[in-house]
Every structure is written in C-alpha cells, then in structure tokens.
C-alpha positions as CSV (number, residue, x, y, z in Angstrom):
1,X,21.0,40.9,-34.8
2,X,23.5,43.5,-33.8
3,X,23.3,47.2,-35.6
4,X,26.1,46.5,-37.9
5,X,24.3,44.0,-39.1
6,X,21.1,45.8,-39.6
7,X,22.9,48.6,-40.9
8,X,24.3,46.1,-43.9
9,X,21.2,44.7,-44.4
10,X,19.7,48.3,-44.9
11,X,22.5,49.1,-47.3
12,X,22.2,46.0,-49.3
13,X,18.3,47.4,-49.9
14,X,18.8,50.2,-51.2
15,X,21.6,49.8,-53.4
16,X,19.0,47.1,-54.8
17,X,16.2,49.4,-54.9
18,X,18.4,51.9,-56.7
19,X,19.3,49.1,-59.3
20,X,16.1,47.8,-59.9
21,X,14.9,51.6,-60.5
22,X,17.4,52.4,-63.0
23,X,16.4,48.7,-65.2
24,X,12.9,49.8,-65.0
25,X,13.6,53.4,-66.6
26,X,15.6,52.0,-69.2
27,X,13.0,49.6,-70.0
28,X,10.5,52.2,-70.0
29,X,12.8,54.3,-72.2
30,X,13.5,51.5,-74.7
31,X,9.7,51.0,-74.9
32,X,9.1,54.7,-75.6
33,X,11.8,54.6,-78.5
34,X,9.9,51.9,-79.8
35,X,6.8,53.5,-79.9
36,X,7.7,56.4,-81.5
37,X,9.7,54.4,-84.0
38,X,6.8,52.7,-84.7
39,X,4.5,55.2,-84.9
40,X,6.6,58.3,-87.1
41,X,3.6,60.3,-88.1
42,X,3.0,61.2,-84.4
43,X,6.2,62.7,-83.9
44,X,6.8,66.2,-84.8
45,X,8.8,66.2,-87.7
46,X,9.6,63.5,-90.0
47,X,12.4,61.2,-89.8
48,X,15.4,62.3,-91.9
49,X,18.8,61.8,-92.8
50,X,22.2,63.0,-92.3
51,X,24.1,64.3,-95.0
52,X,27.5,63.6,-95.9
53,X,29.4,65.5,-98.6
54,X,30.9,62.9,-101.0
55,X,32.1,65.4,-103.9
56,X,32.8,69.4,-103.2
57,X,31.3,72.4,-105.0
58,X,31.4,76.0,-105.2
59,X,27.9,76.4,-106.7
60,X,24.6,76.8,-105.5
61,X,22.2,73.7,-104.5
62,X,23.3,70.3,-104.3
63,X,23.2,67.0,-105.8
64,X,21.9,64.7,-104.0
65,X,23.1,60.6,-103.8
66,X,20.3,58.0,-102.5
67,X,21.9,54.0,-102.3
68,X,19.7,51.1,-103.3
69,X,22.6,48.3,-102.8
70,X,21.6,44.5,-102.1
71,X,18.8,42.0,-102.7
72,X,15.7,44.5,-102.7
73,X,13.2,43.0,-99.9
74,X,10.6,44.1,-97.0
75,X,12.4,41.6,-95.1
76,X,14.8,43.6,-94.2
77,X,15.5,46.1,-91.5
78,X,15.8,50.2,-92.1
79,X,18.0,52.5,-90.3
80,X,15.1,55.2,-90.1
81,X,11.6,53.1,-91.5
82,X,10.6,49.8,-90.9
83,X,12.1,48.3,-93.8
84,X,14.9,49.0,-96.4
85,X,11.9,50.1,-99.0
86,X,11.2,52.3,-96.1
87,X,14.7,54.3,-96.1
88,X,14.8,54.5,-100.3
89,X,10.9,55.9,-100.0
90,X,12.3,58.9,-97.1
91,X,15.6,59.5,-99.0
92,X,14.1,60.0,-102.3
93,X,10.8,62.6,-100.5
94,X,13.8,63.7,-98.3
95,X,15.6,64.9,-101.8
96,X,12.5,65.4,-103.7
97,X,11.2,68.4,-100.7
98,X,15.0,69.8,-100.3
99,X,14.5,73.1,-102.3
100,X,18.3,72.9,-102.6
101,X,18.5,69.9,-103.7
102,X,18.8,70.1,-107.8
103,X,18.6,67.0,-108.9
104,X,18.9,63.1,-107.6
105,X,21.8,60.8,-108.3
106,X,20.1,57.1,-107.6
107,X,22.7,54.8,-107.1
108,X,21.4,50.9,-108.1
109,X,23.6,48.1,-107.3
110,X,21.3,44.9,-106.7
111,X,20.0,41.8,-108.4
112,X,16.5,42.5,-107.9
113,X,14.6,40.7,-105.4
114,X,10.6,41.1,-104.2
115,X,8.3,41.8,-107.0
116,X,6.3,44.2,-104.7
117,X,9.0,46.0,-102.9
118,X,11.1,46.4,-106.1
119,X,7.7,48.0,-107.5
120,X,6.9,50.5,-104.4
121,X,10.7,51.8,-105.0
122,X,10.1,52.5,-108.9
123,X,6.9,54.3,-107.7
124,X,8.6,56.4,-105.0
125,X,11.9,57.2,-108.4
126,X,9.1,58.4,-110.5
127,X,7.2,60.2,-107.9
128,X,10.5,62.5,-107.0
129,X,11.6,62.6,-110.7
130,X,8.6,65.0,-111.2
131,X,10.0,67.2,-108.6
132,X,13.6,66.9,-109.6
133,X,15.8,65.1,-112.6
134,X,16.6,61.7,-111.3
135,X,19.6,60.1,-112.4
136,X,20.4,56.4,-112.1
137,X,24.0,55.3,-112.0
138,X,24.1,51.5,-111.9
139,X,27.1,49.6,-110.8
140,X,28.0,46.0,-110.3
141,X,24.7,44.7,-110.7
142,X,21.4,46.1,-111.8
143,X,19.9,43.1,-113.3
144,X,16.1,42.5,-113.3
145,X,14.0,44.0,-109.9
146,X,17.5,46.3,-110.0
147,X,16.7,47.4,-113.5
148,X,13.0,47.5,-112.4
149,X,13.5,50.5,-110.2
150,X,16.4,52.2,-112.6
151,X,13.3,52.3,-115.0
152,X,11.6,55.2,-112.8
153,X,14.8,57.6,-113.6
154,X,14.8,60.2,-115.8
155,X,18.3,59.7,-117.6
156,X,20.2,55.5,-117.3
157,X,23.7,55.4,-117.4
158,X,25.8,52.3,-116.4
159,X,29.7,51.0,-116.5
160,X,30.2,49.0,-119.7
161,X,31.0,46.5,-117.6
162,X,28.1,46.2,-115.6
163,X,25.5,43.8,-115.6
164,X,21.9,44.2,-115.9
165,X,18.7,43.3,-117.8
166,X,18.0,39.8,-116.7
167,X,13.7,41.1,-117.5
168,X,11.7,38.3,-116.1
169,X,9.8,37.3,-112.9
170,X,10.5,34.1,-111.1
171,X,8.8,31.8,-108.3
172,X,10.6,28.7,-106.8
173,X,9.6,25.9,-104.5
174,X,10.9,22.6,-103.7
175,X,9.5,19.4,-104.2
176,X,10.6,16.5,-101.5
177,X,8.0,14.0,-101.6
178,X,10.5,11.0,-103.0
179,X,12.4,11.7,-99.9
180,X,9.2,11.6,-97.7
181,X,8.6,8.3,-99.7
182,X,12.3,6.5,-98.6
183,X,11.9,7.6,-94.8
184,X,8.7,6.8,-94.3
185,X,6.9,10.0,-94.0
186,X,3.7,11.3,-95.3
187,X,2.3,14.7,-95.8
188,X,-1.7,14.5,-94.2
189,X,-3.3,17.9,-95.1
190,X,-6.6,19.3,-94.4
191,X,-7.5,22.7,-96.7
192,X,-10.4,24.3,-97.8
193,X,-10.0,24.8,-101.6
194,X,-7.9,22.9,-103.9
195,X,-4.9,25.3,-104.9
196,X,-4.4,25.9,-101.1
197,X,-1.6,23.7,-100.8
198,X,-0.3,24.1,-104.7
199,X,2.9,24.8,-103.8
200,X,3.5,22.2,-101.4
201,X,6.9,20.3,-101.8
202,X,5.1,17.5,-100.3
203,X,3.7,16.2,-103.2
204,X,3.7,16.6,-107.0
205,X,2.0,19.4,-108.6
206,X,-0.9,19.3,-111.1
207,X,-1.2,20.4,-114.4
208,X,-4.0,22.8,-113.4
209,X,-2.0,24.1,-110.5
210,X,1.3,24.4,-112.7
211,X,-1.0,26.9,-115.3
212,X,-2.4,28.9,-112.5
213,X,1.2,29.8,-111.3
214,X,2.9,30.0,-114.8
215,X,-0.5,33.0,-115.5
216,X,0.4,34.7,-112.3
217,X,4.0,34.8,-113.6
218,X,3.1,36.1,-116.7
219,X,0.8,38.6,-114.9
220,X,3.6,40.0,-113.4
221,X,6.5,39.8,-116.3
222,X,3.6,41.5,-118.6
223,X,3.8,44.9,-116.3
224,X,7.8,44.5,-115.8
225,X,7.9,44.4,-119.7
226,X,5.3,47.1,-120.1
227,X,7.1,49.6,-117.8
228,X,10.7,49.0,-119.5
229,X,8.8,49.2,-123.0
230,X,6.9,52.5,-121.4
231,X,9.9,54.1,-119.9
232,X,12.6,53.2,-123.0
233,X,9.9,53.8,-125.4
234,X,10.9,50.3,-126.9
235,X,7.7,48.2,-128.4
236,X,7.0,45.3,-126.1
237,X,6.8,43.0,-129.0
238,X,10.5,43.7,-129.6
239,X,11.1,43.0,-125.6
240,X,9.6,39.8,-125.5
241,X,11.0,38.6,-128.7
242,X,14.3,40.0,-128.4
243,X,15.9,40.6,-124.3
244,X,12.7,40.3,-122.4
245,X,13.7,36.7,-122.1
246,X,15.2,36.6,-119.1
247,X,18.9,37.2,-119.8
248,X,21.9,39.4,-118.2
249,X,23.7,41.8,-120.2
250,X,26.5,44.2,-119.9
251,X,26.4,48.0,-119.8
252,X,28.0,47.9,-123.2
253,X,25.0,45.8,-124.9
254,X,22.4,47.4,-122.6
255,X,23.5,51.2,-124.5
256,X,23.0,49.4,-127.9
257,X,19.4,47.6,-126.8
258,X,18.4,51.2,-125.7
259,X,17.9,49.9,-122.0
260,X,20.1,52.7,-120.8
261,X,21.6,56.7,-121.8
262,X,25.1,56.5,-121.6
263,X,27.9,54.7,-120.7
264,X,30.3,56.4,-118.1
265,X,31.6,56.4,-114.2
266,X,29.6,57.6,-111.4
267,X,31.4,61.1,-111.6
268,X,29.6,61.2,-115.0
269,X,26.7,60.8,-113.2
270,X,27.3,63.4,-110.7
271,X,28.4,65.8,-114.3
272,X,25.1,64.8,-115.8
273,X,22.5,65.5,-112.3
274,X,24.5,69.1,-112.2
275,X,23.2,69.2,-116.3
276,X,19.6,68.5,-115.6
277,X,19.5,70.4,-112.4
278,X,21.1,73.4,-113.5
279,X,23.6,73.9,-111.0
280,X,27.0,73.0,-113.1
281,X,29.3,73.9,-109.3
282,X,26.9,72.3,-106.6
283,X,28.4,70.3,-104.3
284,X,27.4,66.1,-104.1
285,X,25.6,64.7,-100.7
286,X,25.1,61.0,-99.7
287,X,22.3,60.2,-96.9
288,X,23.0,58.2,-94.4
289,X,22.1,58.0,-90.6
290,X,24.5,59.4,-87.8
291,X,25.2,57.1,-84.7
292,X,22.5,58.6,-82.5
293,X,22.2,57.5,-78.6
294,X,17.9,57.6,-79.1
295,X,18.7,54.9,-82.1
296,X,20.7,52.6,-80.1
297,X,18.1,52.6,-77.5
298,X,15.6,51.8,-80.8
299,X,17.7,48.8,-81.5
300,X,18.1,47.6,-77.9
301,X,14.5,47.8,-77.4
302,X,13.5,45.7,-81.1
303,X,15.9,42.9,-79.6
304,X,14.2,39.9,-78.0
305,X,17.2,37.5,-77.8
306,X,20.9,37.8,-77.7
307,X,22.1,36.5,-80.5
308,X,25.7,36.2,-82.3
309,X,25.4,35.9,-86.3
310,X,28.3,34.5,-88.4
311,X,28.5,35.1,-92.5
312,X,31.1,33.1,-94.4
313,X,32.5,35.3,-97.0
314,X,31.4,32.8,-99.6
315,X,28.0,33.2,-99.3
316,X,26.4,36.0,-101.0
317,X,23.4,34.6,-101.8
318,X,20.3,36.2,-101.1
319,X,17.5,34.1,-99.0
320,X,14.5,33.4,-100.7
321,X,11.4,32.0,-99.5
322,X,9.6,29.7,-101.3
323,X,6.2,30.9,-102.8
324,X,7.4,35.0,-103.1
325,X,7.4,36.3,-106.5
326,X,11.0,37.7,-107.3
327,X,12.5,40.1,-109.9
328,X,16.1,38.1,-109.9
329,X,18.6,36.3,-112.1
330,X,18.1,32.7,-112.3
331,X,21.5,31.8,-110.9
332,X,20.4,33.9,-107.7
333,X,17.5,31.5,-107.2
334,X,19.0,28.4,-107.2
C-alpha cells in the first residue's frame, strides 16, 4: 500500500468518524427534547403559547380566544401537552393567570367525542370562569360532548344556524359471529369473570350483560343531564322528557329551549367578553404555537417509523373504538 493510498484510507475515516458524531448528537438531542416534553414540570417555566392578534383594540387588557375544534379525544396529539385535552387545559390556565387578559372567548366547534376527556375540558372552562368571564361561541357543530364543555361557560351564544344539543351518551360494538359461523371460525376464550368478554363481537350478548352496559350508560347520561340542568338552571325532569333524548338542534331552537344566551356572530362574542370583562376597546388574541426549531426536534424524536398518511376529502368521520363511552351524535357513530 503506497501513501496515497493510505492517505485516502485515512481521509475516508474521518470524514466517517465526523458523520457518525454528528447522528449521535442529534440523537442525543432528540432524546433530550423528548424528555423534557415529557416531563414539563421539571422545566423552568411552563409551557405556553404564542399569541396572535385576531381583532385590534385601543383599550386596555385583552380578550382572549382558546379553539376546541374536532372530535374531542386523548387520542390525539397536542402541540404543547401530551394530548389535545392537554393544549385546551394550558390555554385556558394560560388565559385564566394572564392579569391582562379580561375575559375568555371559547371557541366550540365539535361533535363531542370521549366521555372523560370531554368532561376534564368542562372542568378546566369552569375552573378559569372563576378567574375570568368565559364566553362560548359555538359554530358549526357543538352537539353533545361539544355542548358538554360549552356548559362550563359563563354566557352561550351560537349562529342560528348551528347545530347542537344531541344530550346523550353512546357505546358501540360490533357483533360478527354469523360471519365467524359461514367461514369456519370460532372464538375460544379463556377469562376470569363473566362480563370480561361482554362486549365481544364474537358472540351474542346476554341479557344480563346488555343491562350492565345500558346502567353504565345511564350512569353517565344522568351527570351529562345534571350538569346541563345545573348550568341552564332547567329541571332535569324537563330534560329527559323534553331534548335530553338524544336529538340535534339548531342555534335558533337551542335560544328558545334555554340551552344557550344569545344568538349572534363570533364578533358578538368578542362585543359580549369586552362586556363581562370590562374592557369595551381591548384588543382580541388567539393562542397558538410558533414553528420552533426545539419543537421539530420534539416531533422528530416521538417518530418511530416513516410513514406517509393519505385522507380522502370524504371522510370526516371520527374513529371510534369499540367499547369507549362517547358524547356524540348517532350519525357520527355509525
């Protein structure tokens, strides 16, 4: 082996060395983003976020917007927390701790979704609304886990075209055990108790499991109907023997059942927060989350697997899983 040879060989090794170095320190980077995403109450201040101006004002303070848009679930990813329950629980502290911050403009447009993470979000609304006035501005769609949540505000108001209501609780499974049948196939299943398996699509239910579900769904529709009869000061008899059965209605009929305020645009909205927070010129801000280079190493290092995603424009709905509790429409949980 000549020099020249040696020399490349030599070369070659470091430029290696040098690559391999700089993988590892990303990869140790990544990790450490991960960590501290992970782990927030170690860091030194609180995750929070960015504020953009959506309407302009001379005054004092400042209105603040938080966006509860989609199917409501823990399922999903946050931008800041864990979860999308995560972000709505920061923005609304976020708002509720801002001493400039005069009052909260919540804006709910979403068909419901998880019982549980529908009912941590109404907790977090009526947690800030005794810091600051919180109003809810529903658009689209605010029916059932949606109108959940909008219950926790201090002052409803809604398009009279959009829909909500739809108060009622709803659990699905699917039951394949013809099909099992014509191919051949049989279910063998080894459990401990005998409502381990009830909801099993393998097989028939029985009467005994079909009550214990039906009580655990009236369990959970007696709190959703207490809470609206609480909140709207409405008797619950009148609920459940009037719109407490499960129905969607529009803005225009929710006003005359007392489910909301007022019927109006989200500008009213913004008019009516400056009214409760007593700041008539004060400027409007919506949260959201700045491009960040620490977050993009955050999302690099949550990914396992490359992986390309493709949504057809047609389908909108949301994806249950069978055996979850959900606030929703019935035509959602077909």
């Amino acid at each position: 082996m000549n020099k020249k040879q040696f020399g490349c060989i030599v070369v070659l090794l470091v430029v290696l060395l040098c690559v391999s170095l700089f993988f590892n320190f990303a990869l140790v980077a990544m990790r450490g983003s991960r960590i501290l995403a992970k782990a927030p109450l170690m860091a030194e201040r609180a995750p929070q976020f960015e504020e953009t101006t959506v309407e302009d004002g001379n005054g004092p303070g400042k209105i603040a917007q938080v966006e509860l848009r989609g199917v409501i679930t823990s399922s999903e990813s946050g931008e800041l927390g864990e979860t999308m329950v995560d972000d709505l629980k920061i923005q609304l502290h976020q708002a509720a701790m801002d001493d400039d911050v005069k009052a909260i403009v919540l804006y709910v447009d979403s068909p419901g979704g998880e019982v549980t993470a529908a009912d941590m979000i109404y907790n977090a609304v009526t947690v800030a609304r005794k810091k600051k006035p919180v109003v809810v501005y529903m658009g689209s769609l605010a029916a059932s886990g949606g109108y959940y949540v909008s219950c926790g505000g201090s002052y409803l108001m809604a398009d009279d075209t959009t829909l909500t209501g739809s108060i009622g609780v709803i659990i699905e499974t699917l039951n394949y055990a013809d099909l099992l049948g014509k191919i051949g196939l049989q279910s063998v299943v080894f459990k401990s108790g005998k409502f381990k398996d009830m909801l099993s699509g393998a097989r028939p239910m029985t009467q005994e499991e079909q009550d214990y579900v039906q009580n655990m769904v009236m369990q959970t529709y007696g709190k959703f109907v207490g809470i609206v009869s609480r909140e709207r000061k409405i008797p619950e008899q009148t609920l459940r023997n009037g719109i407490a059965d499960g129905r969607v209605i529009s803005g225009q009929d929710a006003l005359g059942d007392k489910l909301i305020d007022q019927l109006g645009q989200i500008e009213d909205a913004y008019q009516k927060a400056r009214e409760l927070g007593n700041a008539p010129d004060a400027p409007v801000v919506r949260y959201e989350v700045q491009f960040k280079f620490g977050r993009l190493l955050r999302l690099l290092g949550q990914s396992q697997s490359s992986k390309v995603e493709v949504e057809l424009p047609g389908a909108i709905e949301p994806k249950l899983e069978a055996g979850r509790l959900y606030l929703l429409p019935s035509i959602f949980a077909q």
